[in-house]
C-alpha positions in Angstrom: -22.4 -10.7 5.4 -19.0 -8.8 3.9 -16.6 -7.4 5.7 -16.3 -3.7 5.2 -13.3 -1.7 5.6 -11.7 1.9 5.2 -8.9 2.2 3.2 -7.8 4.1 6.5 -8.2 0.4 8.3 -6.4 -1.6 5.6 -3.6 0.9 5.7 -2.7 0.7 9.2 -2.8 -2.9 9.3 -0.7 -3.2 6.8 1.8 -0.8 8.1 1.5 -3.2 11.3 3.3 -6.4 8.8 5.6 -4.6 7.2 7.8 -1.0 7.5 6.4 2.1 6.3 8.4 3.7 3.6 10.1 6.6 4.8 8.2 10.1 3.5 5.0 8.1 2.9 2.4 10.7 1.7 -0.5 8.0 0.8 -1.2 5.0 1.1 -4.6 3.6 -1.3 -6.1 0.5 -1.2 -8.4 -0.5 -3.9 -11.1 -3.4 -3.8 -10.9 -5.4 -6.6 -13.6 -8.3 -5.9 -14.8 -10.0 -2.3 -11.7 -9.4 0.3 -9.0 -9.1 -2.6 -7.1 -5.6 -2.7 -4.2 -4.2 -4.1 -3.1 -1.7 -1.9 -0.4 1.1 -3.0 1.6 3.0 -0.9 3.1 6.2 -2.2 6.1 8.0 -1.4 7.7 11.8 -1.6 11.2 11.8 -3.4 13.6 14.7 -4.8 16.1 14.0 -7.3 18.0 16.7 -9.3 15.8 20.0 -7.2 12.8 18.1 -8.3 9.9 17.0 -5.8 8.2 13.7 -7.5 5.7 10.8 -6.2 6.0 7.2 -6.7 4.9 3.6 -5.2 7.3 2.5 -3.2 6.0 -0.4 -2.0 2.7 -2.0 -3.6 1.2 -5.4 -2.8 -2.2 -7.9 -3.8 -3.6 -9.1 -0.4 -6.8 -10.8 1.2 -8.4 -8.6 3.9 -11.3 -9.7 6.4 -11.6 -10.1 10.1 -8.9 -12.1 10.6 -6.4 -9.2 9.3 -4.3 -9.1 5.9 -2.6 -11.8 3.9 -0.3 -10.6 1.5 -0.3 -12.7 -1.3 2.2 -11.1 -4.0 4.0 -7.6 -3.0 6.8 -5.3 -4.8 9.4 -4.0 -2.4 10.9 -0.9 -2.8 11.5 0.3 -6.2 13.6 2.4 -8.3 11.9 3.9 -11.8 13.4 6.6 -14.2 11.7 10.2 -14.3 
């Protein structure tokens, strides 16, 4: 039988591995087949009196029972507006 879990689950163990970005306002976690997800965490930034959202820190893991493996991830990240 396949392990099912919220993306409310996935989140918070994740955030048990590694830090959680500083004014995180979402964190999603898509199933892309089986236990694979990529899961995306999303963070409020201002820049010039302007409010924008963007992934700060995004990742490809294997989720199941035994917890999350993180297979490939993008730290932090910097992008032009």
């Amino acid at each position: 039988m396949k392990d099912t879990f919220t993306q409310d689950i996935i989140c918070d163990k994740l955030f048990q591995i590694i830090e959680k970005p500083q004014n995180t306002v979402m964190c999603k976690a898509i199933n892309l087949w089986n236990d694979r997800y990529r899961i995306n965490v999303y963070a409020e930034h201002e820049r010039d009196n302007l409010i924008y959202r963007k992934i700060d820190y995004s990742c490809f893991a294997i989720v199941n029972k035994d917890g999350i493996q993180i297979i490939d991830q993008t730290p932090s990240y910097d992008t032009k507006i």
